[in-house]
C-alpha positions as CSV (number, residue, x, y, z in Angstrom):
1,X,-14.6,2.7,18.1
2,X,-15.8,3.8,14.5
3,X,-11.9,4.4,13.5
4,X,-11.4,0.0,14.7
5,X,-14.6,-0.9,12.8
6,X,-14.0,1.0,9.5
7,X,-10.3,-0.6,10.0
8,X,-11.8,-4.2,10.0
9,X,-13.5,-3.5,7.2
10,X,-10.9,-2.1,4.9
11,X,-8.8,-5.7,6.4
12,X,-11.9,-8.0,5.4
13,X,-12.0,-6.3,2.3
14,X,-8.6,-6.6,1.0
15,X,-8.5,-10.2,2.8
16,X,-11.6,-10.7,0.2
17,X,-9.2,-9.1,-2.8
18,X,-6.2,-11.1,-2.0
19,X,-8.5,-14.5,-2.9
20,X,-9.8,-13.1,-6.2
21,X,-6.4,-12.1,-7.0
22,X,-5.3,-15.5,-6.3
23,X,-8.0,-16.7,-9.0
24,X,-6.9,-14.1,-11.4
25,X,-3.3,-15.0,-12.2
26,X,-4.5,-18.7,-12.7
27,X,-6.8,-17.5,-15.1
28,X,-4.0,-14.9,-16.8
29,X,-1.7,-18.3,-16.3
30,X,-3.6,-20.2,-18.1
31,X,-3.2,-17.6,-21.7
32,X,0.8,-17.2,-21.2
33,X,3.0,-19.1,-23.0
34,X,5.0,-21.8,-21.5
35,X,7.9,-20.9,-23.1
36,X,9.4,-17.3,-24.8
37,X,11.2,-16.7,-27.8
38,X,15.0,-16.4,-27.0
39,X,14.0,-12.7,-28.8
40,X,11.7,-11.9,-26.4
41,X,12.9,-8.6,-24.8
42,X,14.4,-7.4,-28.9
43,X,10.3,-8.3,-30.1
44,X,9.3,-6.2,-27.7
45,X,11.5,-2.9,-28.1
46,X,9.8,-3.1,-31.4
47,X,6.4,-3.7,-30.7
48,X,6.7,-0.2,-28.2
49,X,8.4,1.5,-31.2
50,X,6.0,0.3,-33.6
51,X,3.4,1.9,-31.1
52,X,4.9,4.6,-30.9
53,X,5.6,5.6,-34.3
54,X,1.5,5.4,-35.8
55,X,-1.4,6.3,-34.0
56,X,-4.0,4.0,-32.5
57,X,-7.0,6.1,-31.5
58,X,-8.6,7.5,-34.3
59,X,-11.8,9.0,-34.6
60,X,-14.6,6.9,-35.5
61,X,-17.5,8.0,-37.9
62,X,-20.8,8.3,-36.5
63,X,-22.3,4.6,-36.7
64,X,-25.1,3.2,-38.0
65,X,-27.1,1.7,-35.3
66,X,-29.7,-0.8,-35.0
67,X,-32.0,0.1,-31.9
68,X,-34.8,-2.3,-30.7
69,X,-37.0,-1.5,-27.6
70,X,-36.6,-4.1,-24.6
71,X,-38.4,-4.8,-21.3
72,X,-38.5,-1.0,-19.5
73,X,-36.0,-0.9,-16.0
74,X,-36.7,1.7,-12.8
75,X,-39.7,3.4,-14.4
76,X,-37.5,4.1,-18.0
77,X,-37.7,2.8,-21.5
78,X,-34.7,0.5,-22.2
79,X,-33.1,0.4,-25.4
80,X,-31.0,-2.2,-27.3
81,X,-28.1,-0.4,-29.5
82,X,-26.3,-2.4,-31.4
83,X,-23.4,-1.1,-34.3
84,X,-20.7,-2.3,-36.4
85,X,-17.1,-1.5,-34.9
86,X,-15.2,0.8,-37.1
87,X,-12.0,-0.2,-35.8
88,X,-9.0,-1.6,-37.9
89,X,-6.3,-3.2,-35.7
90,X,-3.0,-0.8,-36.0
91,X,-0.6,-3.6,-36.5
92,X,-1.2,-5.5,-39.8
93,X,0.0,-8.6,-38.1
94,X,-2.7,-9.2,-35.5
95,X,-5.6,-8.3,-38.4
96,X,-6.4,-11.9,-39.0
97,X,-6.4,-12.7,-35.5
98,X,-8.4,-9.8,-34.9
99,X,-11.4,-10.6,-38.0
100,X,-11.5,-13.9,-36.9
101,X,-13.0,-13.3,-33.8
102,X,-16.9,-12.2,-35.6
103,X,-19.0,-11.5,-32.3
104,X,-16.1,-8.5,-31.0
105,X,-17.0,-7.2,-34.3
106,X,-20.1,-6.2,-32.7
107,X,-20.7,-3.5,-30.5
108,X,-23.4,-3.9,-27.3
109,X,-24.9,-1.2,-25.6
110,X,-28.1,-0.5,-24.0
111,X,-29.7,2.7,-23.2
112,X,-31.9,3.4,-20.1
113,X,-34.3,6.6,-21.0
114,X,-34.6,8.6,-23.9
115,X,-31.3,9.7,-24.5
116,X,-32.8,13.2,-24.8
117,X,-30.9,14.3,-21.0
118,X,-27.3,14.1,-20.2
119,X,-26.2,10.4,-20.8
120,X,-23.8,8.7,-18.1
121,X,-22.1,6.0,-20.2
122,X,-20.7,3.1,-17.7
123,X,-18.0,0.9,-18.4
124,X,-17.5,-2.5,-16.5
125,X,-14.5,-4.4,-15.3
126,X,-12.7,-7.1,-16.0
127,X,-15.1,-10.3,-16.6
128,X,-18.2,-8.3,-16.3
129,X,-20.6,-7.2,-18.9
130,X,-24.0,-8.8,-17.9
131,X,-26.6,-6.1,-18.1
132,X,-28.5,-7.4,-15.1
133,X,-25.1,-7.0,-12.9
134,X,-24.1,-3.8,-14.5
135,X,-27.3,-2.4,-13.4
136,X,-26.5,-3.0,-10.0
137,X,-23.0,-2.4,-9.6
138,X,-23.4,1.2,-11.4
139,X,-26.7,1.7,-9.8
140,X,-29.0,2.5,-12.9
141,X,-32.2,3.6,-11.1
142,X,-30.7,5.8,-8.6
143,X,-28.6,8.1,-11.6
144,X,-32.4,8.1,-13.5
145,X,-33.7,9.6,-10.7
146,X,-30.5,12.4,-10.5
147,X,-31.5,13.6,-14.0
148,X,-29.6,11.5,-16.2
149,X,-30.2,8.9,-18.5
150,X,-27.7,5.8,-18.9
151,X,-25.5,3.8,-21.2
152,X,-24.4,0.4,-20.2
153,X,-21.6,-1.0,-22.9
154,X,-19.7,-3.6,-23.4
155,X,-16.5,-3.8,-23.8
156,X,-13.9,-5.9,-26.5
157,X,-14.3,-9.1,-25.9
158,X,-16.6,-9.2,-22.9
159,X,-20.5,-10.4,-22.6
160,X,-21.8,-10.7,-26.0
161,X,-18.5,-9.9,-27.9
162,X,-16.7,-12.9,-26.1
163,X,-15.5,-15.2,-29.1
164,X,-17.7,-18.3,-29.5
165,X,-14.8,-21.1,-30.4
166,X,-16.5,-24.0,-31.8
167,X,-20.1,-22.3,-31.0
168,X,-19.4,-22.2,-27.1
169,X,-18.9,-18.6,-25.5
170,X,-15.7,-18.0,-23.8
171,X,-15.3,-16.0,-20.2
172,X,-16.0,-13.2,-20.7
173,X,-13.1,-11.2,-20.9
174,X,-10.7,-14.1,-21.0
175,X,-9.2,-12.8,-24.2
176,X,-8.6,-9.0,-23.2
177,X,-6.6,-7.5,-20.8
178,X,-4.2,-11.0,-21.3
179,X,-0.4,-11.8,-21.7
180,X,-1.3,-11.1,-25.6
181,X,0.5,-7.4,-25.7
182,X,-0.6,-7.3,-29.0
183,X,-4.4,-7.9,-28.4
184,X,-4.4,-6.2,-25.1
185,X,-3.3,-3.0,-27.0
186,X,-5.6,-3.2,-30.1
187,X,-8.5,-3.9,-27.6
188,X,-7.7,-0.5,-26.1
189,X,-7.7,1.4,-29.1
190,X,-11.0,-0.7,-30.0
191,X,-12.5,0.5,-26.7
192,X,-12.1,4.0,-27.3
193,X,-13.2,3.3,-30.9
194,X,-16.6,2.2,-30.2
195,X,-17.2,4.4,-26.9
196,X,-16.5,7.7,-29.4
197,X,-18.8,6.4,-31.9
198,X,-21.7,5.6,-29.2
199,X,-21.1,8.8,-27.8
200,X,-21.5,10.6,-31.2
201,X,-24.9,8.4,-31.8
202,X,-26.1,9.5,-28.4
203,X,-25.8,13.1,-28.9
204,X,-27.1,12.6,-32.8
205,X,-30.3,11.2,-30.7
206,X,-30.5,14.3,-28.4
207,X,-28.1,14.1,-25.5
208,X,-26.7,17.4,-24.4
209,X,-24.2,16.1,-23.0
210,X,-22.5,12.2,-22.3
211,X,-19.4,11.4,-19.8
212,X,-18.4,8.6,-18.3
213,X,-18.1,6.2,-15.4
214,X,-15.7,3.5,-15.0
215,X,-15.4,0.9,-12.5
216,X,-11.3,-1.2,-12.5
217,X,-10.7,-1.9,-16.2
218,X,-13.8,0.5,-17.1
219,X,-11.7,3.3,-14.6
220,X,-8.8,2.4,-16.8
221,X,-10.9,2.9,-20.0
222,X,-12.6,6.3,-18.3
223,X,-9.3,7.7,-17.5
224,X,-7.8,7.1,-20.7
225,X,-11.2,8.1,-23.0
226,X,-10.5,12.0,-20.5
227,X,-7.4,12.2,-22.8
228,X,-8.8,11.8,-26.1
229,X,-11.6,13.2,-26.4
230,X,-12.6,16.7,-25.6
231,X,-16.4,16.2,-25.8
232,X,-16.5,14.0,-23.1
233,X,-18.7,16.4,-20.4
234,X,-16.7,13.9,-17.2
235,X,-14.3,11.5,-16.1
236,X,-15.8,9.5,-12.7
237,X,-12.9,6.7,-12.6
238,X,-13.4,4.4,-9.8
239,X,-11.1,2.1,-8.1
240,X,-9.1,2.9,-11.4
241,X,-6.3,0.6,-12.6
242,X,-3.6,2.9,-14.1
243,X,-0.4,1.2,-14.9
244,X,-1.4,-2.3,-16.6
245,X,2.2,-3.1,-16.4
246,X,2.8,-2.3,-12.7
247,X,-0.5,-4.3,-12.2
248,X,1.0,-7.8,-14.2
249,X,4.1,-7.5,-12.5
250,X,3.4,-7.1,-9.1
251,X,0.4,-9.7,-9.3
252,X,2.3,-12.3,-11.0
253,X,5.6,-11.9,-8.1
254,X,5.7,-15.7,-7.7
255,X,4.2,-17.0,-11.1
256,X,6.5,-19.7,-13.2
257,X,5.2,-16.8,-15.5
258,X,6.8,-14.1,-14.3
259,X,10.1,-15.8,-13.6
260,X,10.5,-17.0,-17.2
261,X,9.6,-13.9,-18.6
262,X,12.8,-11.9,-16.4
263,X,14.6,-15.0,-17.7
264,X,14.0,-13.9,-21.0
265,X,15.1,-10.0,-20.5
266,X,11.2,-9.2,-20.0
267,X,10.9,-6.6,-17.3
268,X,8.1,-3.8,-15.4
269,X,9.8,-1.3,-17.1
270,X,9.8,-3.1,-20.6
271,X,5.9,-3.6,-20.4
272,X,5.5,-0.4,-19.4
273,X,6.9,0.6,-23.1
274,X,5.1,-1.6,-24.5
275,X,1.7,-0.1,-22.8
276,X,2.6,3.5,-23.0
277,X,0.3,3.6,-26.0
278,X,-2.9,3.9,-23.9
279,X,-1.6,4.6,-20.8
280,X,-4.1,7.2,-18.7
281,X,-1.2,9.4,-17.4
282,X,0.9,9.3,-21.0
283,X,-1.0,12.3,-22.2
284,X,-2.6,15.0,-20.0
285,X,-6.9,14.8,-19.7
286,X,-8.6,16.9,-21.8
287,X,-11.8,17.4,-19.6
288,X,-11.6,20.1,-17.2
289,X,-10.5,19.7,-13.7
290,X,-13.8,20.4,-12.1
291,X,-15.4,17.7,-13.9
292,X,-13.3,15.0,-13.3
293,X,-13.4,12.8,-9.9
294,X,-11.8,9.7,-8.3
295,X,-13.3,6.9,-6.5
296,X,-11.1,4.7,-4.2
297,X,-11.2,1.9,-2.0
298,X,-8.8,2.0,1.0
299,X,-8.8,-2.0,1.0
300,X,-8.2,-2.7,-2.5
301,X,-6.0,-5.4,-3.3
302,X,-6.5,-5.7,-7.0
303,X,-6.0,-2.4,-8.0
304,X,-4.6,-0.8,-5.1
305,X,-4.7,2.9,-3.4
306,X,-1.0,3.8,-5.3
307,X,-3.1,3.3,-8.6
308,X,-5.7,5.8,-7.6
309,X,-3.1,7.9,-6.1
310,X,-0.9,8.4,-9.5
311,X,-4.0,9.1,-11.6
312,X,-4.9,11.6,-8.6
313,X,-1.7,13.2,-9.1
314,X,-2.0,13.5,-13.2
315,X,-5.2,14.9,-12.9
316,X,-4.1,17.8,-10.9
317,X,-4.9,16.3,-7.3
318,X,-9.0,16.4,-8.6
319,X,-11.5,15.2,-6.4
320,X,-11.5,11.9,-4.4
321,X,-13.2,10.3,-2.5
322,X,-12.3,7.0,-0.3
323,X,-14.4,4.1,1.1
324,X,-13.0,2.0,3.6
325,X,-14.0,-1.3,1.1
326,X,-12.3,-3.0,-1.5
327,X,-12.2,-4.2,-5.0
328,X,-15.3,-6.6,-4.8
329,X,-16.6,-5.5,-1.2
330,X,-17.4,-2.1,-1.7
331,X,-18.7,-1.6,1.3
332,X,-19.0,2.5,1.2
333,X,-20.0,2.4,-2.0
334,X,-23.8,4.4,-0.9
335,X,-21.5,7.0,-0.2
336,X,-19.4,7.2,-3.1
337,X,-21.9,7.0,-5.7
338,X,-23.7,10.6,-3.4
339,X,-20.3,11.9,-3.0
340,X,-20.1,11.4,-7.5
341,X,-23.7,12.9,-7.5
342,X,-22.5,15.9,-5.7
343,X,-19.3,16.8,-7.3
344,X,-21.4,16.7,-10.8
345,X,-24.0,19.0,-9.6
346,X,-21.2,21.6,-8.4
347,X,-19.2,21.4,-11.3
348,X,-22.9,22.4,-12.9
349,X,-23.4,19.7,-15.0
350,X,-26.9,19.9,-17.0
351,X,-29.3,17.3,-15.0
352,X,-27.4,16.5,-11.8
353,X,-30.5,17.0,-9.7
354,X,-30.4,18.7,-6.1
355,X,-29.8,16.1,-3.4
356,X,-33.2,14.1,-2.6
357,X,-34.3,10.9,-1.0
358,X,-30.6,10.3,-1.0
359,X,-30.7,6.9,0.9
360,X,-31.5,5.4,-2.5
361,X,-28.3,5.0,-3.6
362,X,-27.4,1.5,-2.3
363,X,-24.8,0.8,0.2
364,X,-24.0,-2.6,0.3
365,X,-21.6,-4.8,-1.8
366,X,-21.6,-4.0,-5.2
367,X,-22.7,-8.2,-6.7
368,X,-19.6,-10.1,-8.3
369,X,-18.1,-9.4,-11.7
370,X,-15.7,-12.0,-11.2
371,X,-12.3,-10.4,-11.3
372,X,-12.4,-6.6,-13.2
């Protein structure tokens, strides 16, 4: 009886996904060029060389950051940061594209507690961003309670760092990931950029430690930030896209998009080049074993079970844990965010409290980001 119920759910879930997805190649559609250069596939062999010859993650300085005191959240002080980015695009040719767009120059975070306990940073997907809907998908209150404090950011080109053209935001997001390889790189090494040089102001303010949790792009970014940087305390990478290339591909099967890129000699394998530069499973992670975990959903649809799988695999089979939801319905989700608590707390991490009042850790839907 349990095994049929948990079996609709994972079916309604993914039914759920499939309808997003639907939504999301319209939307990538709608930023891919009707028509590629006869050069296409030639541009970009080049653009993976280029990538791979120079190196686009380098180590920020600490920043100087502005920090104003907002309206307190779950019983906690709440703090606006707010820094310049220090990163330079790699490529000199996307360097006016990238200045022009002022507000990414920006980077967004706010802090919830002191800072002076081990610091969870959490990184949103796709489209998201809004600090009242982060605070409920990454469940704020219950991680304040479980001896942390925590670190909403935002990524490039999401909430406040989404480009106002002609004084009107754009969607969040819109602009990165997108058919732009170009941008969709820099915006990577940008990511990891700005998340090193919060992470460097958060233990300048007293944290004895800060890791991270990522939810779809944000598990992408999680996974990736693992092999960088080996001052990052934990890796929590949940329903974790890990192959952008595999992920444009399969979702755009039946696009005019897709078709006139294979016209052009554009194929998976080609974007996967192209990509290799911040792929999570190009380099090995660089924060113990122990302290890294996977969360899955069993009815994803937008980044499905074979993602979590392959990063489960290149992180030497770590822990996992799986909820019978999906992408947007996480319904499970109570039980991965206990299941995250507990792993922490045996892996000994400094301010993973001892299980209590557990039930506080929400087990419904996670609300709507929109497609992450």
């Amino acid at each position: 009886m349990l095994r049929d119920v948990l079996r609709a759910v994972t079916g309604a879930s993914a039914a759920i996904d499939r309808g997003v997805l639907r939504v999301m190649e319209r939307r990538m559609a709608a930023t891919t060029p009707r028509a590629l250069p006869r050069d296409a596939r030639a541009r970009l062999l080049e653009l993976a060389a280029a990538y791979r010859a120079a190196e686009l993650f380098v180590p920020p300085p600490p920043p100087e950051v502005s920090a104003r005191a907002v309206e307190p959240a779950f019983g906690a002080p709440v703090t606006s940061l707010r820094f310049a980015s220090a990163y330079r695009p790699l490529l000199p040719e996307f360097r006016a594209e990238h200045h022009r767009h002022v507000e990414n120059h920006t980077v967004h975070a706010r802090l919830y507690g002191t800072g002076a306990r081990p610091v969870m940073v959490c990184i949103h997907g796709w489209g998201g961003g809004a600090w009242w809907l982060e605070e409920r998908a990454f469940v704020v209150g219950y991680w304040l309670t479980r001896g942390f404090d925590v670190a909403l950011v935002q990524l490039p080109y999401h909430g406040a760092r989404a480009p106002r053209p002609g004084g009107r935001p754009a969607r969040s997001g819109a602009l990165f990931p997108s058919a732009n390889l170009v941008r969709t790189n820099e915006a990577f090494g940008q990511a990891i950029s700005d998340l090193r040089a919060l992470a460097l102001h958060l233990r300048a303010r007293g944290a004895p430690a800060v890791g991270a949790v990522g939810m779809s792009l944000g598990g992408y970014t999680t996974a990736l930030w693992a092999t960088l940087d080996p001052t990052l305390a934990f890796a929590v990478a949940m329903i974790p896209a890990v192959s952008m290339s595999e992920l444009m591909w399969r979702h755009g099967e039946t696009s005019p998009a897709r078709r006139r890129a294979a016209a052009a000699g554009v194929s998976s394998d080609l974007l996967d080049e192209v990509f290799a530069v911040h792929a999570p499973t190009a380099r090995p992670p660089l924060v113990p074993r122990e302290r890294l975990m996977i969360v899955a959903g069993e009815g994803d649809r937008i980044t499905p079970p074979d993602q979590a799988r392959t990063l489960w695999r290149h992180w030497g089979e770590c822990a996992i844990h799986w909820f019978p939801g999906g992408h947007l319905a996480q319904v499970g989700r109570g039980d991965a965010f206990r299941a995250v608590r507990r792993h922490l707390a045996a892996a000994g991490l400094p301010g993973a409290a001892p299980a209590r009042a557990e039930v506080s850790a929400p087990d419904r839907p996670a609300p709507d980001e929109g497609p992450s």
